[in-house]
C-alpha positions as CSV (number, residue, x, y, z in Angstrom):
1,X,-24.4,-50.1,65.6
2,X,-23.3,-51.8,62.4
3,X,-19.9,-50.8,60.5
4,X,-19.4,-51.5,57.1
5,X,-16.8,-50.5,54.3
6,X,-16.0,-51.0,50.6
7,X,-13.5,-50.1,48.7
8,X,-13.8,-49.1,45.0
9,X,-11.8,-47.2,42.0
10,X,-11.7,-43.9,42.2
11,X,-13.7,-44.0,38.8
12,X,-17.1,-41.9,38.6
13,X,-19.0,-44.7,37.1
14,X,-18.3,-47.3,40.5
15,X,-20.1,-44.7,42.5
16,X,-23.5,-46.2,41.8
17,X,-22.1,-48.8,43.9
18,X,-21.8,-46.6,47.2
19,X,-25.3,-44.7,46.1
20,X,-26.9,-48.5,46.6
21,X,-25.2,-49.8,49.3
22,X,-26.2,-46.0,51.3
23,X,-29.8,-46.9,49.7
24,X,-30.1,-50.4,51.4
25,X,-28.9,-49.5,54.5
26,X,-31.2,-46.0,54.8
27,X,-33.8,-48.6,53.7
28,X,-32.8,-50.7,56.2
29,X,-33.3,-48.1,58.8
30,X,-37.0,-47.4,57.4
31,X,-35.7,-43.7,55.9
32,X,-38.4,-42.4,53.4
33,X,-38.1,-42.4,50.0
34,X,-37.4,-38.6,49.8
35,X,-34.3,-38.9,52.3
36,X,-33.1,-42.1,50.7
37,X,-33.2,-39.7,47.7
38,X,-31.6,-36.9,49.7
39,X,-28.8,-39.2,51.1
40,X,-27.5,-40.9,47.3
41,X,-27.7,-37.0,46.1
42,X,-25.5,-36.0,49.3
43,X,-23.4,-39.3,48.3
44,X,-22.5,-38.3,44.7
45,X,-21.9,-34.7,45.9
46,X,-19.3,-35.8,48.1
47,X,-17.9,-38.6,46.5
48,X,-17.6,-37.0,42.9
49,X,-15.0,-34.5,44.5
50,X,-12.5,-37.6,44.6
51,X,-12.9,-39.2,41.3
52,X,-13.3,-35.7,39.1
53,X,-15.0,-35.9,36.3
54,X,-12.6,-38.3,35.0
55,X,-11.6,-40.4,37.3
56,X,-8.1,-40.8,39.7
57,X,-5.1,-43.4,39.9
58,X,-6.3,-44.9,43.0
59,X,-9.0,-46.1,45.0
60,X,-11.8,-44.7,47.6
61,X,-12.6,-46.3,50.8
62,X,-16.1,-45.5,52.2
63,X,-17.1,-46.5,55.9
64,X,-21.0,-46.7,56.9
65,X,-21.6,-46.6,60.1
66,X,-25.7,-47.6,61.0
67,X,-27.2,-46.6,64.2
68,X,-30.9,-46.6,64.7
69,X,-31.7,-43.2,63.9
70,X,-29.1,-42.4,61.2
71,X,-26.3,-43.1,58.7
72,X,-23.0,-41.6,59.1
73,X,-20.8,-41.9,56.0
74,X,-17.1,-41.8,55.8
75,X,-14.7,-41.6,53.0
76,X,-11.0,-41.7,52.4
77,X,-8.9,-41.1,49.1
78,X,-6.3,-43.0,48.3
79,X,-4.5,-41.9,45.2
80,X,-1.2,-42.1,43.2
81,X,1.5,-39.2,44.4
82,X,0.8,-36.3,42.8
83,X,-3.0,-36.7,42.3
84,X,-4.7,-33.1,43.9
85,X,-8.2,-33.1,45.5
86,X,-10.0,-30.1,46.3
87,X,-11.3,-30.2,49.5
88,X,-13.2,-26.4,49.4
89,X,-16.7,-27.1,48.7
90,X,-18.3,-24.8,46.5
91,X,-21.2,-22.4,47.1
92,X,-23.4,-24.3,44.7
93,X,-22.3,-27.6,46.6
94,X,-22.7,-26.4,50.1
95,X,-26.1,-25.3,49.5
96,X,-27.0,-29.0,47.8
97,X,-25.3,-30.7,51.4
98,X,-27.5,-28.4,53.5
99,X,-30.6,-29.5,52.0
100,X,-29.9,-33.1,51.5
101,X,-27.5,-34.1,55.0
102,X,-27.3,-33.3,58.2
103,X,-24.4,-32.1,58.4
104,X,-21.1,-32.8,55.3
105,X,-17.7,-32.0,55.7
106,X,-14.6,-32.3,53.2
107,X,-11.0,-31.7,54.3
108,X,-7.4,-32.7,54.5
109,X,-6.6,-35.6,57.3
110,X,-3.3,-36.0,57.6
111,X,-2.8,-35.6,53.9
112,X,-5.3,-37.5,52.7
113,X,-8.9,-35.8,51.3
114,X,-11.4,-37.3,53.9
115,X,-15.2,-36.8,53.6
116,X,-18.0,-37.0,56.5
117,X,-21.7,-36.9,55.9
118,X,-24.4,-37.7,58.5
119,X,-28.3,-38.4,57.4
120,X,-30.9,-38.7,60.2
121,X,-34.3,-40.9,59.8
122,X,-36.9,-38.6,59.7
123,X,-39.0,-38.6,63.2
């Protein structure tokens, strides 16, 4: 089992950075192309709920965690005081999570938005 994290802005357009790193390692672990597609579209999903549409003051910190059937994905916000995530997931992006991911979850640990998102190779 591998671990490996990055930190980046909480900016939309640094979140190609975690879609490629999740790429290479799914890649790494032989996924097909459809799931290596599924997982950077489960990615985004999650990820886009801490930067807006705009962006935060503030960074996020993503965790991968490799084991040799599948990728578990971890992220934590960490924004200026005062910045407010939303950590309901909407219909429309629950039913996108449950068709791409194993399993994706977004809520409040100990005041900070936290996201978990698991993607299995297929068998």
């Amino acid at each position: 089992m591998d671990n490996i994290s990055i930190r980046i802005p909480a900016s939309p357009v640094y979140l190609q950075v975690v879609r490629l790193v999740a790429a290479g390692l799914a890649t790494r672990l032989r996924f097909t192309l459809d799931d290596i597609e599924d997982l950077k579209i489960a990615v985004d999903e999650m990820s886009a709920y801490f930067t807006g549409t705009t962006g935060r003051e503030g960074t996020i910190q993503v965790s991968f965690t490799v084991h040799e059937d599948r990728l578990e994905i971890s992220g934590a916000g960490e924004f200026s005081s005062g910045e407010k995530v939303r950590t309901d997931l909407t219909e429309f992006s629950r039913m996108i999570l449950d068709t791409v991911a194993d399993s994706a979850s977004l809520e409040h640990t100990n005041g900070t938005p936290t996201f978990k998102l698991v993607k299995s190779k297929a068998q």
